[in-house]
C-alpha positions in Angstrom: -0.5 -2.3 25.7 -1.1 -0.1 23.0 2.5 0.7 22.8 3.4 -2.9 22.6 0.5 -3.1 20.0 2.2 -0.7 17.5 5.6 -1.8 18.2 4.4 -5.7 17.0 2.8 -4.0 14.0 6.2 -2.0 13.1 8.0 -5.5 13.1 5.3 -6.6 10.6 5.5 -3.7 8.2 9.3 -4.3 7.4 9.8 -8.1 6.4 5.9 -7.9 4.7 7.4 -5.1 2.5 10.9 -6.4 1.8 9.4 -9.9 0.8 6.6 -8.2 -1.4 9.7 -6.0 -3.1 12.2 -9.4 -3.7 9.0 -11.6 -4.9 7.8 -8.2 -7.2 11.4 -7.3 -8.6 12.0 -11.3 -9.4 8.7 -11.6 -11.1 9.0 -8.2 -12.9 12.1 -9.5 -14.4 10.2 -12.6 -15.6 7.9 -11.0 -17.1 9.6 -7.7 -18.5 11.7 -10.0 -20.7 9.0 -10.4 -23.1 8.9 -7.3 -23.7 12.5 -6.7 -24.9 11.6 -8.1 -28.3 9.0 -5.7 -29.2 11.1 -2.9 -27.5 14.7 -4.1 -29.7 12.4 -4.9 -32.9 10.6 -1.6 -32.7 13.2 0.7 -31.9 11.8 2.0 -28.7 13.5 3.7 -26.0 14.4 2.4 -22.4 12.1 5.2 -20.9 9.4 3.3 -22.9 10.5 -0.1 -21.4 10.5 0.8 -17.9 7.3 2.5 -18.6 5.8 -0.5 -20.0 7.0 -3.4 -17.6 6.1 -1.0 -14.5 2.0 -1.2 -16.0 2.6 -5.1 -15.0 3.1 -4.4 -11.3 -0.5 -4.0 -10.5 -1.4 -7.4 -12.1 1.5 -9.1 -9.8 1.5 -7.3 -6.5 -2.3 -9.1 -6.8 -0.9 -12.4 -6.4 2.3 -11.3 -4.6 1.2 -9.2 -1.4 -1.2 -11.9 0.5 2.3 -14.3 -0.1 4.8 -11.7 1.1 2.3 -11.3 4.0 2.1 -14.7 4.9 6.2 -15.0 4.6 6.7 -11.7 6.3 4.3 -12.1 8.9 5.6 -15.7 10.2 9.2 -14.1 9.6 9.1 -11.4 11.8 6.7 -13.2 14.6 9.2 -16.1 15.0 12.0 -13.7 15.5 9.9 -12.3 18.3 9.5 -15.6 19.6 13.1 -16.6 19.3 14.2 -13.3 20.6 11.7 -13.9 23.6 10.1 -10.7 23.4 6.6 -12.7 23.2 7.3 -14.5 26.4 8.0 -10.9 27.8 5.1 -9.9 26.3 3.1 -12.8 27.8 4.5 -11.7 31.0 3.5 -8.3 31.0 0.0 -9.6 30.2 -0.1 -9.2 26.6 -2.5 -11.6 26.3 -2.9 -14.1 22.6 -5.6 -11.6 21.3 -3.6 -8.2 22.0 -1.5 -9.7 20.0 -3.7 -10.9 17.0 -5.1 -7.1 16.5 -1.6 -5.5 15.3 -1.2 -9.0 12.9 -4.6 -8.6 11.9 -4.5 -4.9 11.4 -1.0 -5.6 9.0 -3.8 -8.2 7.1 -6.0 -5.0 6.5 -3.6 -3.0 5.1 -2.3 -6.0 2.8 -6.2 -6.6 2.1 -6.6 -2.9 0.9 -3.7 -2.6 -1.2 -4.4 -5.7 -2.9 -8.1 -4.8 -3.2 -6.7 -1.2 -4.9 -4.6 -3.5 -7.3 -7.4 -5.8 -8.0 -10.2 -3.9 -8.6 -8.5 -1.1 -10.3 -5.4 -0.7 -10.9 -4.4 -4.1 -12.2 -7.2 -3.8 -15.4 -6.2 -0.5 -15.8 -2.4 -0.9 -15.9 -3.6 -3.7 -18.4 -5.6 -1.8 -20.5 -3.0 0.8 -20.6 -0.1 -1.4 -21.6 -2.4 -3.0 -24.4 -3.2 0.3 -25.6 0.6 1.3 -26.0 1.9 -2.0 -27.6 -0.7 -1.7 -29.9 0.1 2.3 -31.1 4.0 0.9 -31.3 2.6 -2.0 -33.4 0.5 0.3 -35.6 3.1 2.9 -35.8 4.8 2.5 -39.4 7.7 4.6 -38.5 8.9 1.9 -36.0 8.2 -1.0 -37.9 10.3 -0.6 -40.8 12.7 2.6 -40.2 15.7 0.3 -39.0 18.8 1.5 -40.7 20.3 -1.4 -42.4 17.8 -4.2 -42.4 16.0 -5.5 -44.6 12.3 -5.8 -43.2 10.4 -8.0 -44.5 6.7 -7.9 -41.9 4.7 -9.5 -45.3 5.5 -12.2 -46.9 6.7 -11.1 -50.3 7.3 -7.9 -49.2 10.9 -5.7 -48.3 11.5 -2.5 -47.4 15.0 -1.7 -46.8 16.5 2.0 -45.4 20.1 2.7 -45.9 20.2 5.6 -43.6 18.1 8.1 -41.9 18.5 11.9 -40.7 17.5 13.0 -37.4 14.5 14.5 -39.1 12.9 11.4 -41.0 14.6 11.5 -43.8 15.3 8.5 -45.8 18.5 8.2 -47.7 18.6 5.1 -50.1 15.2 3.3 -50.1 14.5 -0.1 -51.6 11.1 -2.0 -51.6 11.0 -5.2 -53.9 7.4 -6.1 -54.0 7.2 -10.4 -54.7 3.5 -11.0 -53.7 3.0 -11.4 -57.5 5.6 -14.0 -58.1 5.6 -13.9 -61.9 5.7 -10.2 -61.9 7.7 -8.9 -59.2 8.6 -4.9 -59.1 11.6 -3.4 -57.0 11.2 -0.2 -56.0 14.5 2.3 -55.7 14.6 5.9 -54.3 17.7 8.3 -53.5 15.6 9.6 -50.3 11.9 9.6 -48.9 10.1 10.2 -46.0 7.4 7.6 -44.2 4.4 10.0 -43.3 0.9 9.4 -41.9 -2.0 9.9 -43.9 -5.9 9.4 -43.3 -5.6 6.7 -45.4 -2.9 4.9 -43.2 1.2 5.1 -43.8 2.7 6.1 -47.5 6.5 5.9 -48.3 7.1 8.8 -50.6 10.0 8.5 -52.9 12.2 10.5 -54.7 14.5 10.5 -57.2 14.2 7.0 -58.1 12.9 4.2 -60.7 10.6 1.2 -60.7 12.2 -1.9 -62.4 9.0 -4.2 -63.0 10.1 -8.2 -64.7 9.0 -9.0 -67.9 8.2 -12.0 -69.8 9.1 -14.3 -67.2 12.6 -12.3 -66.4 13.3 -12.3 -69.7 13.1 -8.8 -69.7 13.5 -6.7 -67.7 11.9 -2.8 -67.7 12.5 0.2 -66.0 10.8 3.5 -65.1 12.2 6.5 -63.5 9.9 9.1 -61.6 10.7 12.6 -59.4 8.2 11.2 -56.4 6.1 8.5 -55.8 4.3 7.1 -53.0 4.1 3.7 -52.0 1.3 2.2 -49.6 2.9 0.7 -46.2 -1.1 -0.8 -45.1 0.1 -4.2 -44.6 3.3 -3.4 -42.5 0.8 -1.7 -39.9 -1.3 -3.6 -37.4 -3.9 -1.4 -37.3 -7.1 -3.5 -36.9 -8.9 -2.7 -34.0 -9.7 -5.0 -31.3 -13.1 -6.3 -31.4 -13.4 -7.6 -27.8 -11.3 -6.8 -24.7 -9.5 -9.2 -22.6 -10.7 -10.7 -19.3 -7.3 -8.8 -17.4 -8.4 -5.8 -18.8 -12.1 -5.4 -17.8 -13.0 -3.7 -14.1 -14.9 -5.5 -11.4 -18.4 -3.6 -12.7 -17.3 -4.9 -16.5 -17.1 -8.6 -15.5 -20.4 -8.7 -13.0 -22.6 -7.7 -15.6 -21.2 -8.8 -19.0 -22.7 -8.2 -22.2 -26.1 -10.6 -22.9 -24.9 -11.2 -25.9 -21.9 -12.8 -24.7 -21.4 -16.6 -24.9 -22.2 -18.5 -21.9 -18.6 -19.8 -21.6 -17.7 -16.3 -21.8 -20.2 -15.0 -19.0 -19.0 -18.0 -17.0 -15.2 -17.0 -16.9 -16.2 -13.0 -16.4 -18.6 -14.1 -13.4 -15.6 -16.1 -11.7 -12.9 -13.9 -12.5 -14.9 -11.2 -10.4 -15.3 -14.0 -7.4 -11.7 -14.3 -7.6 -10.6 -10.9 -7.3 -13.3 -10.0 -4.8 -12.0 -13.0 -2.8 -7.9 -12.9 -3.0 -7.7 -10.7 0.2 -9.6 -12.4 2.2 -6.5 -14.8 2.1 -4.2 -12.2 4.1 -6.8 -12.7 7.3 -6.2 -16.9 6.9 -2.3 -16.2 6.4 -2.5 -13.9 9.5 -3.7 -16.4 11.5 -2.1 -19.5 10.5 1.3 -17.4 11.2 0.1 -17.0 14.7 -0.9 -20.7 15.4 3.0 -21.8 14.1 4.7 -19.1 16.1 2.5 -19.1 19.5 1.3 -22.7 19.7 3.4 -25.0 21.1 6.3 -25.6 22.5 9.6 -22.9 22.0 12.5 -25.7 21.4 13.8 -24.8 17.8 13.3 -28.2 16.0 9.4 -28.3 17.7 8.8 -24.7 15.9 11.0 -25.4 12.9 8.2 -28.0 12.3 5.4 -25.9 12.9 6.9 -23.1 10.7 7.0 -25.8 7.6 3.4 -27.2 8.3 2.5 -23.5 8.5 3.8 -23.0 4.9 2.7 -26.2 3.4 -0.3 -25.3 4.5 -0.7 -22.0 3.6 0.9 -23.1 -0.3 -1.9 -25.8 -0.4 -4.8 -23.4 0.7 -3.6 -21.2 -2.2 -3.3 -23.0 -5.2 -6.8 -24.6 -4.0 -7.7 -21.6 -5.2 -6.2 -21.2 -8.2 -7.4 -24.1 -8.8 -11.5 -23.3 -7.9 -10.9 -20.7 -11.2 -11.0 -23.6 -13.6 -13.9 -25.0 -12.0 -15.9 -21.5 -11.6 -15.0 -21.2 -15.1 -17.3 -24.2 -16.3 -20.1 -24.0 -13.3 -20.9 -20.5 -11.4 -22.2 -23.0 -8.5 -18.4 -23.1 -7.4 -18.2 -19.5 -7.4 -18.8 -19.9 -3.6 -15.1 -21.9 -3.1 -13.7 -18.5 -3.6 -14.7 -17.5 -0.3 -15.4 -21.2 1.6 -11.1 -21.7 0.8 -9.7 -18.9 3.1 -13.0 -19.0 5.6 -11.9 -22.3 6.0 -8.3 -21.7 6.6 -9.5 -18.8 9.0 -11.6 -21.3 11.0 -8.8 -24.2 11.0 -6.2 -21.3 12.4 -8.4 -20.1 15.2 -9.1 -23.6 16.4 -5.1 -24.2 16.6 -5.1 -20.8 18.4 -7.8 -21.9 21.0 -4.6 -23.8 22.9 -3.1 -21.1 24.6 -0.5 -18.3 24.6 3.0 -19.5 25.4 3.6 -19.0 29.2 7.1 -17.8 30.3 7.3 -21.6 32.3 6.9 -23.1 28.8 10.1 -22.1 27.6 11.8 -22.7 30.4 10.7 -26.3 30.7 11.4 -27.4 26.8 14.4 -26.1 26.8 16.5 -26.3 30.6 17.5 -30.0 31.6 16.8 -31.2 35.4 19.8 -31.0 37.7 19.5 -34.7 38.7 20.1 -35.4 35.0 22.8 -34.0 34.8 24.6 -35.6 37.8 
């Protein structure tokens, strides 16, 4: 039995992966894309992409793992079924629980993993990937050292690099300053180099002039200087970020927020904790509604086609009735207790269907031979 127990368990483990990678590589994509502006703009590398889009698999395998379970789980039990190897089972006396305890243990291992993801590394991915977009955002160098563009990142202000040496070195600068509209400057160096400073990013000049407007471009005049540095401030995003995002914040973070905090605010921290404590418990109520479709019932191939798609509907239902509870957690702590009444009741709904009975080897026989008499 214990043989048979592990062997049902290593049928599990394949589909529940290969679903969780399809559903995690589709969604990836989905949400990599967004970064391939920032990325392109900001002249980063593709080592920096693929480090970037893989701090977003935490966040999805959250959703994605108690799905591929469900999917793998009544993928790999209805091939047993159709295969007959439960009916064997059954006849060896492999009774309905022996086989819930490899399913269930499958659920625990889901459960963990996306507890791991949940708790941990989902806000942490997050904070991570917030903390490098906002160092590319800050960093000068990538904002405005694009060869052959004109950048223009403030409004009435353009910096534009005609080429640049492996080194940093500028060759052929131009700023035109038009934030004073009466009396714009342009700005015109033979090289340069963009450096860091305490004080933020400075564009050092040389060999170059200023041509400022006069008399309302009447006029227009022009001084040459050996260096001068020009402050970049407003092309970096470098104010810090006064409050973190709910994503970002660990399980400890969000169950006791900060007092001073707005209520709305305390609300939405309280019920975002609910709902990550809560999203595993969803793999036991997949788990189990997977075995009432497969076992229950009779084995004719349109009778468990049926169950198969009530089993899903189901299980999609039971789901986003709990996306949905967020919303109302969000406005009422009360409802904070939905996040675990949804998959108890799921659990409880499943076991009931369960209560009927293992298939017997007889049952299959009967739904699907035809009498001899009817036939003549």
């Amino acid at each position: 039995m214990r043989r048979l127990s592990f062997y049902v368990l290593k049928q599990l483990i394949g589909p529940v992966a290969l679903f969780a990678f399809l559903m995690t590589c589709v969604i990836w994509l989905t949400q990599a894309l967004r970064l391939l502006d920032l990325i392109i703009n900001r002249g980063q590398s593709a080592t920096t992409f693929g480090y970037l889009s893989m701090l977003i698999v935490p966040s999805l395998l959250v959703i994605i793992l108690p799905l591929a379970f469900f999917f793998g789980a009544l993928y790999a039990l209805s091939r047993l079924n159709a295969e007959s190897e439960l009916v064997v089972m059954a006849s060896a006396g492999f009774s309905r629980v022996q086989l819930a305890v490899p399913v269930l243990m499958a659920a625990v291992i889901v459960m963990a993993l996306t507890w791991a993801c949940s708790l941990y590394l989902a806000p942490a991915g997050q904070r991570t990937l917030n903390a490098t977009l906002f160092d590319i955002r800050a960093n000068i160098s990538t904002a405005v050292l694009n060869e052959g563009t004109f950048n223009t990142q403030t409004k009435g202000l353009t910096v534009f690099i005609r080429a640049i040496d492996n080194d940093g070195t500028i060759h052929g600068a131009l700023v035109h300053d038009n934030r004073i509209a009466k009396a714009p400057i342009t700005y015109l160096a033979e090289s340069g180099r963009i450096v860091q400073t305490p004080a933020g990013p400075r564009l050092v000049m040389n060999d170059g002039d200023i041509q400022r407007s006069a008399r309302g471009g009447a006029r227009l005049n022009v001084l040459k200087f050996q260096r001068y540095v020009f402050d970049l401030d407003q092309f970096a995003s470098t104010a810090p970020v006064a409050e973190r995002k709910v994503p970002e914040l660990y399980i400890g973070e969000l169950l006791n927020p900060d007092p001073n905090l707005k209520p709305k605010t305390r609300r939405a921290y309280i019920a975002e904790a609910h709902s990550r404590i809560s999203e595993p418990f969803y793999c036991f109520a997949f788990a189990l509604i997977a075995l009432a479709a497969v076992t229950q019932g009779r084995r004719a191939r349109g009778a468990q086609l049926l169950r198969m798609t009530i089993a899903c509907f189901a299980a999609t239902v039971l789901r986003i009735a709990g996306y949905g509870v967020a919303g109302l957690a969000s406005g009422n702590s009360a409802f904070c207790i939905l996040f675990y009444a949804l998959p108890l009741i799921g659990i409880v709904v499943a076991t009931i269907v369960l209560s009927g009975g293992f298939p017997k080897p007889g049952d299959s026989e009967a739904a699907t031979s035809t009498p001899t008499g009817a036939a003549a």
